[in-house]
C-alpha positions, 0 to 999 in steps of 0.5 A: 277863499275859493269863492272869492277867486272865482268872483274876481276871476269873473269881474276881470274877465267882465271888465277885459272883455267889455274894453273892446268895442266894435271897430276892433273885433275883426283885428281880434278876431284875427289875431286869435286864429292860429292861422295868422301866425304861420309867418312867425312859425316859420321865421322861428324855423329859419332861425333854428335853421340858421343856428344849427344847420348841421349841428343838431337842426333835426334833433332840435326840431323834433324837440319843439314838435315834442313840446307842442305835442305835449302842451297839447295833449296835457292841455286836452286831458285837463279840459276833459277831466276839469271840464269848466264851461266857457264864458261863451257858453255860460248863461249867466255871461249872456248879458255882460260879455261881448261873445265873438266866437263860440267853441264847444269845448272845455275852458280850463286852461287855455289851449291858446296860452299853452301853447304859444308861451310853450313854443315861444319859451322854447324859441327864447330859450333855444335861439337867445344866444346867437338872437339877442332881439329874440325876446320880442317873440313874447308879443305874440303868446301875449296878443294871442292869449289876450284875444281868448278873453276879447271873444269871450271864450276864456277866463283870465284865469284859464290864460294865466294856467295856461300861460305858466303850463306852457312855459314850464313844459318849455323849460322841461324840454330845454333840460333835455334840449341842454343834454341831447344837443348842446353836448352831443352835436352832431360834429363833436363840438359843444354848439355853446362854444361855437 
């Protein structure tokens, strides 16, 4: 059974990855780095800001730091103790894949889905009530995520881990984000009945 899995895991990532051709490697290629969402960071910043002002805006920063530094580090720890081969560095893909960037480090999970599902669930979670659009944030962890197999560096698998990881560590932190903001603000109103 497992066997099986780990086929099918390969044939789709052989698939997803031969989808992409040449005239959109740069638009990938960009899309992967964590740099280029920065705008979108900051707007989700300016957003926290706006709904909680003086009512919580350093607790709830803290906690969304907190959840980047704990899907991070989880994420780091499993890599080095699974410590699977990236596609990209694996031989028997040297054929088949279209191979656009070569890290060193380990493949299982994806630091990239964590992550951005982990930070985006958060800001969904967090920000919905008063920004009901705030669901078109998903655009980004799906691109993001996607583009870890379009440069051969991930297995579908390491992204759909990667993906449930984050979005789990996400609805841990709301827990306490329920509990430390939304019922002891700083002004001793409940922010949920503003």
């Amino acid at each position: 059974m497992l066997e099986k899995l780990v086929e099918y895991d390969r044939d789709i990532l052989i698939f997803l990855n031969n989808l992409g051709v040449e005239n959109y490697d740069m638009f990938w290629g960009t899309i992967t780095q964590p740099i280029t969402w920065i705008p979108l960071y900051l707007l989700a910043i300016y957003l926290i800001f706006q709904t909680y002002k003086n009512r919580g805006f350093l607790k709830v920063l803290l906690l969304v730091i907190a959840v980047l530094l704990t899907t991070s580090g989880l994420t780091h720890l499993v890599k080095v103790w699974v410590a699977r081969i990236r596609p990209s560095g694996n031989e028997d893909f040297t054929e088949v894949l279209r191979i656009l960037l070569e890290p060193t480090s380990f493949s299982f999970f994806s630091g990239h889905a964590a992550t951005s599902f982990a930070m985006t669930t958060i800001f969904v979670l967090i920000l919905r009530d008063k920004y009901k659009w705030i669901n078109v944030f998903y655009i980004w962890p799906l691109l993001f995520s996607f583009s870890r197999i379009y440069v051969g560096v991930h297995y579908p698998s390491d992204i759909l881990i990667g993906a449930m990881v984050g979005t789990l560590i996400a609805f841990g932190y709301y827990q306490i984000h329920k509990r430390w903001v939304l019922q002891n603000p700083t002004h001793g109103e409940t922010i949920a009945n503003r």
